[in-house]
C-alpha positions in Angstrom: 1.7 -27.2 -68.6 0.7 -24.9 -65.8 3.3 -23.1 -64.0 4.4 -24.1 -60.6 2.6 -22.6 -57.5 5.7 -21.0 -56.6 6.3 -19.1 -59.9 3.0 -17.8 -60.2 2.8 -14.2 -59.1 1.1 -13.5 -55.9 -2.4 -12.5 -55.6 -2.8 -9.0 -54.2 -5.5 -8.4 -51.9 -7.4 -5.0 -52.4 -7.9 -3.2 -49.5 -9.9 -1.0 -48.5 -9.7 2.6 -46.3 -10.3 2.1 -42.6 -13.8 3.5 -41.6 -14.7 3.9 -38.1 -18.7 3.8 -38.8 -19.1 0.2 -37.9 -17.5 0.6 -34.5 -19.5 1.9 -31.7 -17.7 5.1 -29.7 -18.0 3.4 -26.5 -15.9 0.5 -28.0 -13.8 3.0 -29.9 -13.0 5.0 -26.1 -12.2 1.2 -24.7 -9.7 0.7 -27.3 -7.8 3.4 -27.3 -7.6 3.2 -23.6 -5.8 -0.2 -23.6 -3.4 1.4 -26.3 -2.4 4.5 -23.8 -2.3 2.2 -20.6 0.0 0.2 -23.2 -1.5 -2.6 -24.5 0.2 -3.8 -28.1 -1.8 -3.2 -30.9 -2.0 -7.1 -31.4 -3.4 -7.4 -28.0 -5.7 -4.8 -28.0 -7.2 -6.2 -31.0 -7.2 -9.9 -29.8 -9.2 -8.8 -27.0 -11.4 -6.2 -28.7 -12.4 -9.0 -31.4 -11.5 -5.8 -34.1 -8.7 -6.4 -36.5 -5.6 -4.8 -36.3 -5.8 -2.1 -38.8 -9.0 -0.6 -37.4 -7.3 -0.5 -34.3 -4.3 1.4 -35.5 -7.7 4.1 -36.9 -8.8 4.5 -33.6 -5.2 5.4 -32.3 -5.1 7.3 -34.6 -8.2 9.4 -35.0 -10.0 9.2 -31.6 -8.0 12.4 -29.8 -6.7 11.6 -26.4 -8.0 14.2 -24.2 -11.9 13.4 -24.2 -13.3 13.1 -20.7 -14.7 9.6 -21.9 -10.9 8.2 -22.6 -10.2 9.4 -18.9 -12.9 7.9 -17.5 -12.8 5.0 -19.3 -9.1 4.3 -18.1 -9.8 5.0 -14.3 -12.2 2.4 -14.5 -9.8 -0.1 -16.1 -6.9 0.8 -13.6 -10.0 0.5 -10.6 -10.9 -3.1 -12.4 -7.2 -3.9 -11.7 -7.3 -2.7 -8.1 -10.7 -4.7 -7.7 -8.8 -7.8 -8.9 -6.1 -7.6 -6.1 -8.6 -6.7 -3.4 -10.7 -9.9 -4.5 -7.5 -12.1 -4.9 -6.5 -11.4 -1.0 -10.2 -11.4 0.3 -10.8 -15.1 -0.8 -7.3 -16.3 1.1 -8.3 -18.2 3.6 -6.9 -19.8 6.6 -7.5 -23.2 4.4 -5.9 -21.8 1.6 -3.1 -20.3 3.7 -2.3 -24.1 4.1 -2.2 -24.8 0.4 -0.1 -23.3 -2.3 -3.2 -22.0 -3.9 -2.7 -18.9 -1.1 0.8 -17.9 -2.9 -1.0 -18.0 -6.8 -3.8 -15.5 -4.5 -0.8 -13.6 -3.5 1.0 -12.9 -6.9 -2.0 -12.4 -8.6 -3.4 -9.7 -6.4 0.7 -8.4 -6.0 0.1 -8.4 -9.8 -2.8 -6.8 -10.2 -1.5 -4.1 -7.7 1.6 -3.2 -9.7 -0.2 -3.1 -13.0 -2.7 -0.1 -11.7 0.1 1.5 -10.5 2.2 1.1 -13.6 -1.2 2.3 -15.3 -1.6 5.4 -13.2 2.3 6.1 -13.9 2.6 5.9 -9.8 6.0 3.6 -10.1 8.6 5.7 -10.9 12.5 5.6 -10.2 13.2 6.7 -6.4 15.9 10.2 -6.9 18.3 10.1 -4.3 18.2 14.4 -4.1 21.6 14.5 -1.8 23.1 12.6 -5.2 21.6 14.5 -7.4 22.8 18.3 -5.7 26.7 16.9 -5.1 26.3 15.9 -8.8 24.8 19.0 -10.1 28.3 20.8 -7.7 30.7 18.7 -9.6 29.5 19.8 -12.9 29.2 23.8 -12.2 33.2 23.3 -11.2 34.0 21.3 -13.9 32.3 23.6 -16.5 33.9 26.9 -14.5 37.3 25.3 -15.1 37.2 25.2 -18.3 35.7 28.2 -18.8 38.7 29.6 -17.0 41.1 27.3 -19.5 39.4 28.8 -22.3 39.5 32.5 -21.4 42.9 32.0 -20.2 43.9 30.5 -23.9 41.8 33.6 -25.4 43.9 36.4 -23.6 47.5 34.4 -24.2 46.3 34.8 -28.1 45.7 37.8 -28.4 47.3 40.2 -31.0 50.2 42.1 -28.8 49.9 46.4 -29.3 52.2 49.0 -28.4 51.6 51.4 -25.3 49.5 53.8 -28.0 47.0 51.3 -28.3 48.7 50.5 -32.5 49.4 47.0 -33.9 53.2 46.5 -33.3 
């Protein structure tokens, strides 16, 4: 008798080192741009049609500062902005009427806040004020105990005689 499927061993695939040869630069630059304006790796290779291992390649071996990559990623963030600016263009008074106007809306509000996130132009508001009475409290804080500790440092000290002798 044969054994069953599930106590037969499993079949190992071979595989095979990761070659970029078959992958044209231009889509190489496109890819790695949608990784570092932080696309997932799954994503990125959904959309690219390239499987997931040759994606993590071209993370890995394309370097990030070519003027291509740069380029390549301010025309993705301006493809973004383009979106929004076409989203609120085609409200009209019609479509103010309809709830169509608020899916225009939040797309191009949507579109908007990804460029932004992509250009790395949203970032946390620092209240300075906050930040200068917090920076205050510490410098007492740490003087205080510097003060405790040089204060236990001299009240341990080895007691000498007038002549300057161990006692």
């Amino acid at each position: 008798m044969a054994p069953a499927i599930a106590d037969r061993p499993a079949a190992k695939r071979k595989s095979y080192p990761v070659t970029l040869e078959r992958t044209p630069y231009q889509k190489q630059v496109w890819v790695k741009s949608l990784i570092e304006l932080g696309g997932s790796l799954n994503q990125v290779a959904k959309q690219s049609g390239l499987s997931v291992p040759t994606v993590i390649a071209i993370k890995r071996m394309l370097p990030s500062n070519l003027i291509d990559l740069e380029r390549c990623k301010k025309t993705v963030v301006g493809n973004f902005y383009g979106l929004a600016r076409a989203s609120q263009e085609n409200i009209t008074l019609e479509k103010l009427e309809s709830s169509s106007a608020y899916q225009l809306m939040g797309m191009a509000s949507l579109a908007v806040q990804a460029a932004r996130d992509m250009e790395g132009l949203n970032r946390p508001v620092f209240n300075v004020v906050d930040i200068a009475m917090n920076i205050e409290r510490l410098v007492s804080q740490s003087r205080e105990r510097l003060n405790a500790i040089n204060t236990q440092l001299t009240s341990t000290e080895t007691p000498t005689d007038q002549r300057g002798e161990l006692t």
